[in-house]
C-alpha positions in Angstrom: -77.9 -39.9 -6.8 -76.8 -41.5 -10.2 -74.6 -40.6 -12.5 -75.5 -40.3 -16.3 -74.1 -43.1 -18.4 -71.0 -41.9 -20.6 -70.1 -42.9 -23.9 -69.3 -46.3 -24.1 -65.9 -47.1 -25.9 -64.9 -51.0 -26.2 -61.7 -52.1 -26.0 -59.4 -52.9 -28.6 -60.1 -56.3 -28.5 -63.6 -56.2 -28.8 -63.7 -54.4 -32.2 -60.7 -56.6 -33.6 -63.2 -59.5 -32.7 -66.1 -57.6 -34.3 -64.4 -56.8 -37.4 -63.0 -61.0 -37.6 -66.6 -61.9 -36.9 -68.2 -59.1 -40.1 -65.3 -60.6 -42.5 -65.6 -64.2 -41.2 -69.5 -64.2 -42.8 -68.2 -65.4 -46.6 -71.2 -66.4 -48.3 -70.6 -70.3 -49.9 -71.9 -68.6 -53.5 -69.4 -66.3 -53.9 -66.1 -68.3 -52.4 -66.9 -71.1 -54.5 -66.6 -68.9 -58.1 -63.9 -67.3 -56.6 -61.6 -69.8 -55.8 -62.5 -71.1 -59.1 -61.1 -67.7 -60.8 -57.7 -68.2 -58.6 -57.7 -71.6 -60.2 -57.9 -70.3 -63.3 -55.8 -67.8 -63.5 -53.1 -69.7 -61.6 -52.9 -72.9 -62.7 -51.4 -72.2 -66.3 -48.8 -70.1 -64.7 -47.8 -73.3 -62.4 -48.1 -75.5 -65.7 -45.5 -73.5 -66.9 -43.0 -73.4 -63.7 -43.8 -76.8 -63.8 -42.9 -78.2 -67.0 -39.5 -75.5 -67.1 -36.1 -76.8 -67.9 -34.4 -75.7 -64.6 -31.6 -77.7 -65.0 -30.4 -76.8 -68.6 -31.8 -73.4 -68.0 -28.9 -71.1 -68.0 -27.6 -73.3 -71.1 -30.3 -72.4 -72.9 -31.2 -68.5 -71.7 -26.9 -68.2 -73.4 -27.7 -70.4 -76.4 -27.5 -68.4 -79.6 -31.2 -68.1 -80.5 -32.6 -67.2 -77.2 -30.0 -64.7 -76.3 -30.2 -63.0 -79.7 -34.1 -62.5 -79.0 -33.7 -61.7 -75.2 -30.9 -59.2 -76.5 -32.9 -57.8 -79.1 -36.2 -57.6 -76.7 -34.3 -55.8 -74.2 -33.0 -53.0 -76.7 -36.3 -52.9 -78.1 -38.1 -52.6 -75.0 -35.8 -49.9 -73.2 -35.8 -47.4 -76.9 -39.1 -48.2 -76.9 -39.9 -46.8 -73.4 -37.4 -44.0 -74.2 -39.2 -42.5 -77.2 -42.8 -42.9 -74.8 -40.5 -40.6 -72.0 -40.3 -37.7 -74.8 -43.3 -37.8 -76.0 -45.9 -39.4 -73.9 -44.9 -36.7 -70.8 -46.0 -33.5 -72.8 -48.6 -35.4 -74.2 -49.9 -35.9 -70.7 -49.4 -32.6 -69.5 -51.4 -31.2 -72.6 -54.2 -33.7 -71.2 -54.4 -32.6 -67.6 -53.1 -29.1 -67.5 -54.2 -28.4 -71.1 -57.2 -25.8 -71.8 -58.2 -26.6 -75.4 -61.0 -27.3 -77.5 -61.8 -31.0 -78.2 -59.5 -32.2 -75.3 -61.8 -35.4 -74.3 -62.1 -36.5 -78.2 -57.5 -36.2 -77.7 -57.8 -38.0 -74.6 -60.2 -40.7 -76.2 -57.7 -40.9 -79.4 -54.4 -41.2 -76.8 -56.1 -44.5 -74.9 -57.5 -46.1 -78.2 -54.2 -48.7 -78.5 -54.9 -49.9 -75.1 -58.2 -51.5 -76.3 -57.1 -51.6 -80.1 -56.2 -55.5 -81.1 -52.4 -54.7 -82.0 -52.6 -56.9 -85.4 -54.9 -53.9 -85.9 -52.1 -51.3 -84.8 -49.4 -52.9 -86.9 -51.9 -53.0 -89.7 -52.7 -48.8 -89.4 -48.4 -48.1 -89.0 -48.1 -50.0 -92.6 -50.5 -48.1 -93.8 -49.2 -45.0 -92.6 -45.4 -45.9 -92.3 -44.9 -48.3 -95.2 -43.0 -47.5 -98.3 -46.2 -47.1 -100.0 -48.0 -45.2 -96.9 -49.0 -41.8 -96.0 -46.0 -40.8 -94.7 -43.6 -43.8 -95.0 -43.3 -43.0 -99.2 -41.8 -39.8 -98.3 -39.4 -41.3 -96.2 -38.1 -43.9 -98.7 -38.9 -41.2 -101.9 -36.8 -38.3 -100.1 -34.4 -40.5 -97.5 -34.1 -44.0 -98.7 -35.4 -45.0 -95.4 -38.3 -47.2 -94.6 -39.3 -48.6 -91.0 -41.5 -52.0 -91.5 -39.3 -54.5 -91.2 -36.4 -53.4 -89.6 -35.1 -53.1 -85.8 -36.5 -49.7 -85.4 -39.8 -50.3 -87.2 -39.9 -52.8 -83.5 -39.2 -50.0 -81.9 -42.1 -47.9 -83.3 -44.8 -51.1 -83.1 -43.5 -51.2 -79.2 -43.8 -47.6 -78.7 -47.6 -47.2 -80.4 -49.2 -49.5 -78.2 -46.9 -48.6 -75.0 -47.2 -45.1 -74.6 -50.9 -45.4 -73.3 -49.8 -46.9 -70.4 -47.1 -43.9 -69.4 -49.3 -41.2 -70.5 -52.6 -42.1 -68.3 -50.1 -42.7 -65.2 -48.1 -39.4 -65.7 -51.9 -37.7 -66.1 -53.1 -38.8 -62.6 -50.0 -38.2 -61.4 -50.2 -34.2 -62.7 -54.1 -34.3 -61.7 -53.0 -35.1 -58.3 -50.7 -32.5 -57.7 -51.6 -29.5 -55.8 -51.3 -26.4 -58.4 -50.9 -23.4 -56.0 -47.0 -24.6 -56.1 -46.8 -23.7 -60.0 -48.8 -20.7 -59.3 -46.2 -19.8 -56.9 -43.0 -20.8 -58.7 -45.1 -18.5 -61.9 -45.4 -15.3 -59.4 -41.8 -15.4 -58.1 -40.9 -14.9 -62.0 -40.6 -18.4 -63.1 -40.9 -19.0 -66.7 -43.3 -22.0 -67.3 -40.4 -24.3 -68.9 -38.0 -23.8 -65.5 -41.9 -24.2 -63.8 -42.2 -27.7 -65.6 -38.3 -29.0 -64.8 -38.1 -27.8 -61.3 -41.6 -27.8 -60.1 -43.7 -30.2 -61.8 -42.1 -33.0 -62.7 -40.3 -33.3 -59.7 -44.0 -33.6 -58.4 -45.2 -36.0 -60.4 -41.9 -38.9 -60.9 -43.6 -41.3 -59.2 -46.1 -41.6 -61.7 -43.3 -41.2 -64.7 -41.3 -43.7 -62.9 -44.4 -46.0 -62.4 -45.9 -45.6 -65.9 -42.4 -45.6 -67.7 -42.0 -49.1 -65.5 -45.6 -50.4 -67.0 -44.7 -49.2 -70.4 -41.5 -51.3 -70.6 -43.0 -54.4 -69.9 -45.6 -54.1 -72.5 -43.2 -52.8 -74.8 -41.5 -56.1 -73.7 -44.3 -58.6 -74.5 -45.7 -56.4 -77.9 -46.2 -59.2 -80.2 -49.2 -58.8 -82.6 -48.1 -55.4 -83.9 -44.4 -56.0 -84.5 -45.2 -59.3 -86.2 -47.2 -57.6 -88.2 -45.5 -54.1 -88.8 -41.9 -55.4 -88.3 -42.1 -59.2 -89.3 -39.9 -61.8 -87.7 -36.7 -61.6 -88.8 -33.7 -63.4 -86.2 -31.3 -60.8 -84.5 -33.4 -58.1 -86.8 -36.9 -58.1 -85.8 -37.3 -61.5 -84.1 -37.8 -60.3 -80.4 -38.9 -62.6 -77.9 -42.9 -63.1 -77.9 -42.3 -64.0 -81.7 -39.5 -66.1 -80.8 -41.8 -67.8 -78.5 -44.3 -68.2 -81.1 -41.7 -69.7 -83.5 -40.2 -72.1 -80.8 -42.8 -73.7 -79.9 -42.5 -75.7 -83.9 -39.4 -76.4 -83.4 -38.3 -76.5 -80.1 -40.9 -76.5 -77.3 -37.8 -76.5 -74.6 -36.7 -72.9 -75.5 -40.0 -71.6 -76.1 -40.7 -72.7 -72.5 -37.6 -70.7 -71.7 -37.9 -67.4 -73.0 -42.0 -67.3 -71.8 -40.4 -68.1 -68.1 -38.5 -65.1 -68.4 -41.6 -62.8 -69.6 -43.0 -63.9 -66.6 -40.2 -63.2 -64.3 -40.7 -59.8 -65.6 -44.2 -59.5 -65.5 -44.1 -60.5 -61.8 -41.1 -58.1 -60.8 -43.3 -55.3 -62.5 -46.0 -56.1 -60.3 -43.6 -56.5 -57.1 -42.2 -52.7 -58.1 -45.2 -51.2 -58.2 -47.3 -53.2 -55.4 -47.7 -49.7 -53.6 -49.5 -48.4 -56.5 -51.9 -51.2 -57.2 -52.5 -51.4 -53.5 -53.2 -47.9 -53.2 -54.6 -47.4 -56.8 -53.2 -44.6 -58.1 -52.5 -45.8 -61.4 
């Protein structure tokens, strides 16, 4: 009398061999355009390694001009990032625990400056921060203080097309949270502030780490709105994507130099935050 067949299972090395086999079928028409994109997006990166001064490198990264802008970019970039922490994490809590009218249009107006050309962006903080803006003529009328052109009119420019970056990653971060522990923290007798340090944001700092991270480095390589808002102005204004700009007329060498070391920066960005791009959770 026979048995009734089981289930059949294969091995492990079957379905390993199965799943080479499935992946192994690359179709000719789309390796070919996308090895051409690798080129592409590659080979001016390796131009660049390529054609680097390695050997008077550390010469020049000490050298007066680039170290005032590497100095000044640096400064920039981390006040920059600072001002984002304040504001963009309520901002961002407004946007995913808020329950107000009109909160998509907010949302919409929050993420504009990540599509906005910045020449645009410096344009619109001139006409709002300027001496003869909507707000900046108050600040020079009443304080004697105007921004455009000066270190922390950078700081602004960097900030304004930044802060995107932090608040959409500290958002997913708070959308992905599991609320029932703030619901819980609320009952016990928490007020919502002590809710917020102890609770919340303890909950969501990988995505304020992560976003703060990705707002730093394009704080760091902001160049059309602080040309435009803040000028260029060296060991003032001039930080290093202008300097690049204005080295490449007068000494290719160090512009070569300082655009090495925003891609040093750009790649250790990406290296910190593999996980997350991997994963994609930003």
């Amino acid at each position: 009398m026979g048995s009734a067949a089981g289930p059949r299972f294969d091995t492990p090395r079957k379905v390993r061999a199965r799943e080479r086999a499935v992946r192994g079928r690359r179709p000719l028409i789309l390796v070919v355009p996308a090895v051409c994109g690798l080129v592409f997006l590659t080979l001016p990166l390796l131009g660049l390694l390529l054609r680097t001064p390695w050997s008077t490198l550390p010469e020049r990264l000490v050298s007066a001009e680039v170290g005032q802008a590497l100095r000044l970019s640096l400064v920039c970039a981390t006040s920059a990032t600072g001002v984002c922490l304040v504001l963009g994490i309520p901002l961002a809590w407004l946007l995913a625990r808020g329950d107000v009218p009109g909160l998509g249009f907010v949302r919409a107006l929050v993420t504009v400056p990540l599509v906005l050309p910045p020449v645009v962006g410096g344009v619109a903080l001139l006409l709002v921060l300027g001496r003869r803006g909507l707000v900046g003529q108050y600040l020079h009328e009443w304080f004697g203080f105007s921004l455009p052109f000066t270190t922390p009119g950078v700081i602004v420019a960097e900030a304004f097309v930044a802060m995107p970056f932090l608040v959409i990653s500290v958002e997913g971060a708070l959308r992905g949270t599991d609320p029932r522990y703030e619901e819980a923290a609320a009952t016990l007798g928490a007020s919502r502030w002590l809710t917020f340090r102890r609770v919340t944001l303890p909950a969501v700092m990988p995505g304020v780490v992560a976003g703060a991270v990705l707002c730093w480095a394009r704080a760091l390589g902001e160049f059309g709105a602080t040309i435009t808002f803040a000028g260029s102005f060296p060991g003032t204004t001039t930080t290093m994507p202008l300097a690049v700009y204005l080295a490449l007329e007068t000494d290719p060498q160090d512009a070569i130099v300082l655009s090495v070391v925003l891609l040093a920066v750009s790649v250790a960005v990406l290296a910190a935050l593999r996980d997350r791009w991997t994963r994609g959770t930003l």
